[in-house]
C-alpha distance (Angstrom), angle and dihedral (degrees) to the residues before:
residue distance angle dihedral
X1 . . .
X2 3.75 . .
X3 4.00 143.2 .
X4 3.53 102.7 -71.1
X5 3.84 110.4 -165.1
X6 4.64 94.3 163.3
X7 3.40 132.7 -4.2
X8 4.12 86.7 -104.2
X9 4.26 76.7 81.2
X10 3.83 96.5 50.3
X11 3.97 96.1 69.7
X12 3.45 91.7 -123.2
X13 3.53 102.1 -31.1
X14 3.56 133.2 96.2
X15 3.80 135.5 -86.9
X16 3.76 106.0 -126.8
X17 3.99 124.0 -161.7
X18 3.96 141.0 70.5
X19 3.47 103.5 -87.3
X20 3.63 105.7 28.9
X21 4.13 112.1 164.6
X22 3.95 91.0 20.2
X23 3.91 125.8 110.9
X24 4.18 111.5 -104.3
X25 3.22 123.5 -145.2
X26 3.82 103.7 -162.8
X27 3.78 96.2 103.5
X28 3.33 99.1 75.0
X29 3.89 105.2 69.2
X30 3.65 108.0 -172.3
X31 4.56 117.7 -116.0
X32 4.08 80.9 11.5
X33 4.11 102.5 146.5
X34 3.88 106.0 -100.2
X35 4.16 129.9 179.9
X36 4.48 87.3 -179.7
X37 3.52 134.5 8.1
X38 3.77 91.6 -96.7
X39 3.67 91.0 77.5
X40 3.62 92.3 61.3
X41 3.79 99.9 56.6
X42 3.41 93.8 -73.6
X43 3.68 94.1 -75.9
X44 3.99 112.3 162.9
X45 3.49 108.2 -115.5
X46 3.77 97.2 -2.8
X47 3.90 95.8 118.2
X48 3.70 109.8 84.9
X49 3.98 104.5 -145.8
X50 4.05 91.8 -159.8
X51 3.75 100.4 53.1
X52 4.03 89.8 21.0
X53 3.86 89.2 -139.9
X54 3.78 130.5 119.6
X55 3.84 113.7 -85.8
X56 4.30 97.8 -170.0
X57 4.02 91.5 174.3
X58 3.95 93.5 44.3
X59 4.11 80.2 51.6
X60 4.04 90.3 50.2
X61 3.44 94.7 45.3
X62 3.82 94.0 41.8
X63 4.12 81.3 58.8
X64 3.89 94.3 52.7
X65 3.75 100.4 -91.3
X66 4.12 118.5 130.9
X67 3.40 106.6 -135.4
X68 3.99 133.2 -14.8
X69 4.25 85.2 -92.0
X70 3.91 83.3 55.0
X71 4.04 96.2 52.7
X72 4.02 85.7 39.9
X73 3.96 94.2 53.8
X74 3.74 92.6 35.6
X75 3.33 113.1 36.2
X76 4.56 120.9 3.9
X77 3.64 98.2 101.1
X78 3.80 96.1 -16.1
X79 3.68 102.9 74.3
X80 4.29 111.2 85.6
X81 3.51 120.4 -123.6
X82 4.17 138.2 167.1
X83 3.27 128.1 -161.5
X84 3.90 94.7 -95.4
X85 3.13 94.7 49.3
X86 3.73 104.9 35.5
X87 4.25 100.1 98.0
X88 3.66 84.4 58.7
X89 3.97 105.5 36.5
X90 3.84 94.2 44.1
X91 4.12 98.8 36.9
């Protein structure tokens, strides 16, 4: 099984789950042990180089968003993405 953002990636199958072709924010996992932002999700800014832990709200707000409740009504699983565009879309 692979990332699945539309069906056009299935090869003519389907893409099955709830929030198919919207950013995810389950790979950052908050006070997870982190050397670079990759290891928490790929967040920007999420991995917090003093404690080396993961830092998801600094991430969220380091993309714009208020608060973690902002990025969580505003963009986990709301926000579209495709696979192009995905790195960019989804920080």
């Amino acid at each position: 099984m692979h990332m699945c953002y539309s069906n056009d990636d299935c090869h003519g199958g389907q893409c099955v789950g709830a929030f198919v072709g919207k950013c995810s924010c389950t790979g950052c996992i908050e006070f997870w042990r982190c050397d670079e932002d990759s290891m928490c999700g790929g967040l920007k800014g999420a991995c917090n180089l003093e404690t080396d832990n993961c830092n998801c709200t600094a991430g969220y707000v380091n993309a714009g968003y208020s608060s973690l409740t902002d990025a969580l009504l505003h963009f986990c699983n709301v926000k579209d993405c495709t696979k192009e565009t995905a790195d960019e879309d989804c920080f």
